[in-house]
VMD Tcl script that draws the C-alpha trace (Angstrom):
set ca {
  {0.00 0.00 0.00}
  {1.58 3.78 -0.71}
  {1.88 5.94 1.98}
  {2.81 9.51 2.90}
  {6.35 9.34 3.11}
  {7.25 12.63 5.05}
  {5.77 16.28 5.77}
  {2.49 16.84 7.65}
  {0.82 13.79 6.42}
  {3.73 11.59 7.11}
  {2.64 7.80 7.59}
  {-0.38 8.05 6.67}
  {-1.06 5.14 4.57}
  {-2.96 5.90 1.04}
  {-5.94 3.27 -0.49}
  {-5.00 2.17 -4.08}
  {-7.13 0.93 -6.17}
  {-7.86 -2.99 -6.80}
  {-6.21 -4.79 -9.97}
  {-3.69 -3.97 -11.84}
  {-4.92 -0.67 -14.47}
  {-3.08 1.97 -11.72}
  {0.36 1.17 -10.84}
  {1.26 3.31 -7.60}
  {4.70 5.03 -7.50}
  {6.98 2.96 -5.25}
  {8.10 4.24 -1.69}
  {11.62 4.35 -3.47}
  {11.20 6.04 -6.34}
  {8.90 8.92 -4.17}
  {11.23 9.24 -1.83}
  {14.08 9.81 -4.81}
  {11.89 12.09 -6.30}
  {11.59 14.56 -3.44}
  {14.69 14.44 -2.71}
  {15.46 15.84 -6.15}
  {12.87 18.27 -6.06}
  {12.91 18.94 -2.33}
  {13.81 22.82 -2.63}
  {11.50 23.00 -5.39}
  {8.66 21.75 -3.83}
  {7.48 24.83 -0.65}
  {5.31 26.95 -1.84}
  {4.51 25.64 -5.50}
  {1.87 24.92 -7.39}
  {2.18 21.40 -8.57}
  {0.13 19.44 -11.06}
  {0.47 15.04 -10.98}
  {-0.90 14.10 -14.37}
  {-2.15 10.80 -14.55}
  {-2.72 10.63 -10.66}
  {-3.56 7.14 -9.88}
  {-4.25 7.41 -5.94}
  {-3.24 11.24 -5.82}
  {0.18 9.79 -3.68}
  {2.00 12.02 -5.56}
  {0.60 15.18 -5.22}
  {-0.28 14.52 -1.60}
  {2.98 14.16 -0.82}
  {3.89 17.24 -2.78}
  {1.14 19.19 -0.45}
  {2.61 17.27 2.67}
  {5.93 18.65 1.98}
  {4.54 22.16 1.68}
  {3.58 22.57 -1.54}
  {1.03 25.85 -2.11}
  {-1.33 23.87 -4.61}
  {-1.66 20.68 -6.05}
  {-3.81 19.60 -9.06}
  {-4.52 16.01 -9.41}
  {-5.45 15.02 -12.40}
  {-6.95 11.65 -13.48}
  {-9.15 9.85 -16.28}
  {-10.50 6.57 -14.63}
  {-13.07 6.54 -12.66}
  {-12.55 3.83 -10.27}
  {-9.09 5.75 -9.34}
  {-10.71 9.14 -8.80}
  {-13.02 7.60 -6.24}
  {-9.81 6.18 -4.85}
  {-8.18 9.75 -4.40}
  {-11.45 11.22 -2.94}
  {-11.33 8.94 -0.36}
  {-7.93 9.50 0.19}
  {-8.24 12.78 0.27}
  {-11.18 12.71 2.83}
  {-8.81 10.16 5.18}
  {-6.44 13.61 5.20}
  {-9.66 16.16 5.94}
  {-8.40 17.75 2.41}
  {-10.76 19.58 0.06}
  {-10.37 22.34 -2.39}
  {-10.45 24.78 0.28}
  {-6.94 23.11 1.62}
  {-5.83 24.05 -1.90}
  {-6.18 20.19 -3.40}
  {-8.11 19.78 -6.55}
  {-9.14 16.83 -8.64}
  {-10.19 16.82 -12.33}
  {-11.63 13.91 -13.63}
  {-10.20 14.36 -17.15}
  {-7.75 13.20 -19.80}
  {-3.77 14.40 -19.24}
  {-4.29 16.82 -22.12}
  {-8.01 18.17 -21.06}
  {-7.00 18.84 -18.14}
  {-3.94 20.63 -19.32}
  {-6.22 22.57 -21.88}
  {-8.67 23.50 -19.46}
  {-5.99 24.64 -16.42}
  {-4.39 27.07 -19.74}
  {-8.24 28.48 -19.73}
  {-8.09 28.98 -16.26}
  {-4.70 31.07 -16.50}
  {-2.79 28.50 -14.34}
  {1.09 28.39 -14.52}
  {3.01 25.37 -12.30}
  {6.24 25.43 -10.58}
  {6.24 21.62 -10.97}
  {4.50 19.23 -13.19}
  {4.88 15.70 -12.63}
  {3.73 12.91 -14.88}
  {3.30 9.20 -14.19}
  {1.50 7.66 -17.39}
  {0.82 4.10 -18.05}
  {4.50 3.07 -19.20}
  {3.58 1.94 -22.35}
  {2.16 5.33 -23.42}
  {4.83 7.16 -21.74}
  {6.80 8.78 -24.93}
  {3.43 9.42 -26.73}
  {1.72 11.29 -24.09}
  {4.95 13.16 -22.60}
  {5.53 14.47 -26.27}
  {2.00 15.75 -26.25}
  {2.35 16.93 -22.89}
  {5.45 18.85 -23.26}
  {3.53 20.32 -26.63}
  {0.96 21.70 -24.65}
  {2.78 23.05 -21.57}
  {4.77 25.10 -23.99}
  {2.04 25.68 -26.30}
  {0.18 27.29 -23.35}
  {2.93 28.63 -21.20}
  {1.60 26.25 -18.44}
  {5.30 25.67 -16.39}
  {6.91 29.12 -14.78}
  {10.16 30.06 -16.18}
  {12.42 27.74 -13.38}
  {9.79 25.20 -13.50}
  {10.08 21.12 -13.78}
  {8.20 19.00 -15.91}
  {9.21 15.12 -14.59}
  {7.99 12.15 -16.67}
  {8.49 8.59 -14.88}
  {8.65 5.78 -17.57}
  {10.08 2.74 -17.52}
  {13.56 1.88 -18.28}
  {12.41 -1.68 -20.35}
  {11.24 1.01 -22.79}
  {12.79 3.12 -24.87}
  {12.03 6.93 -23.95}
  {13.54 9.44 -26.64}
  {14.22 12.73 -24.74}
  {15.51 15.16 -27.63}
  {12.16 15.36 -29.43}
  {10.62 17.11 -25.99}
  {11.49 20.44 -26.98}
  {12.30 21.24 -23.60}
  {16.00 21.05 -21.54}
  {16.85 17.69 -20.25}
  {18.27 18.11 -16.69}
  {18.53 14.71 -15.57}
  {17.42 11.06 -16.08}
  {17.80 8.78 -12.74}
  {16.85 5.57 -13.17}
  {15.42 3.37 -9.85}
  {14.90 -0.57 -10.64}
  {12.23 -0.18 -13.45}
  {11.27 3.29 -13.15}
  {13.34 6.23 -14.25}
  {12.59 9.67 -13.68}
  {13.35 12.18 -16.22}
  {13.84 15.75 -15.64}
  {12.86 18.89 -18.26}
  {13.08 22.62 -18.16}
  {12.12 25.49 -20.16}
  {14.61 26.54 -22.41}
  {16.17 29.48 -21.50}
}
mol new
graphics top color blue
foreach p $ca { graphics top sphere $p radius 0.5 }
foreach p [lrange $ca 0 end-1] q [lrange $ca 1 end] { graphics top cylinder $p $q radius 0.2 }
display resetview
């Protein structure tokens, strides 16, 4: 089962839903990530595309982030993040918000809205994982979605291959944990 790994919500342990369509982000692999991103992550506004159980981005508001989006298609995994986010007391009002929506709707609609991120994490079904972070970096830039010293992280699997130079963005880093790697973009310039 994922849990909170540190921050105000530290411990808590996270539902996740049943079978195998949402693949939770290992204890590991969160706990490399924030490291990474650690000074990154007070006081930003963070999107986790492709939330699964919202572990992500609750652990991104844990740590002391100002907003988090969570954003997720299936159904069955939504209702899994609301009750997650109801075992934490969290709501919109705590600055939490869930859109039940596709990766790119979602980033469509937040552009409508005016929303820029410090940090925009990404955690798509492996086998999609080039497709949709092509399309993903496409529309960040397209609609100035990530702030000027911004991340945009994509985890994908190291069994497949993942093509960085078509991204159109800087690669920072690539850091690779088992079968999950996390890669690293910025803004150029």
């Amino acid at each position: 089962m994922p849990r909170v790994v540190a921050g105000k919500f530290r411990g808590i342990i996270l539902d996740a839903p049943k079978g195998d369509n949402t693949r939770p982000t290992s204890d590991k692999v969160k706990e490399a990530l924030f490291s990474i991103i650690q000074t990154h992550v007070p006081g930003s506004d963070f999107v986790d595309l492709f939330a699964g159980t919202g572990g992500i981005g609750i652990e991104a508001l844990s740590r002391g982030a100002s907003s988090v989006v969570l954003v997720e298609k299936a159904g069955q995994a939504c209702g899994v993040i609301k009750t997650n986010l109801n075992k934490l007391r969290l709501d919109e009002e705590d600055d939490i918000k869930l859109m039940r929506a596709s990766y790119d709707a979602a980033l469509a609609s937040l552009a409508e809205e005016g929303r820029k991120f410090d940090i925009i994490f990404m955690d798509p079904p492996y086998r999609f994982a080039q497709k949709t972070a092509e399309v993903a970096c496409h529309l960040i830039l397209e609609h100035d979605l990530l702030n000027d010293d911004g991340l945009f992280i994509v985890e994908h699997s190291s069994e497949l291959p993942f093509v960085t130079d078509v991204m159109n963005m800087k690669l920072n880093r690539s850091c690779a944990y088992g079968l999950a790697v996390l890669t690293f973009f910025s803004k150029y310039g």
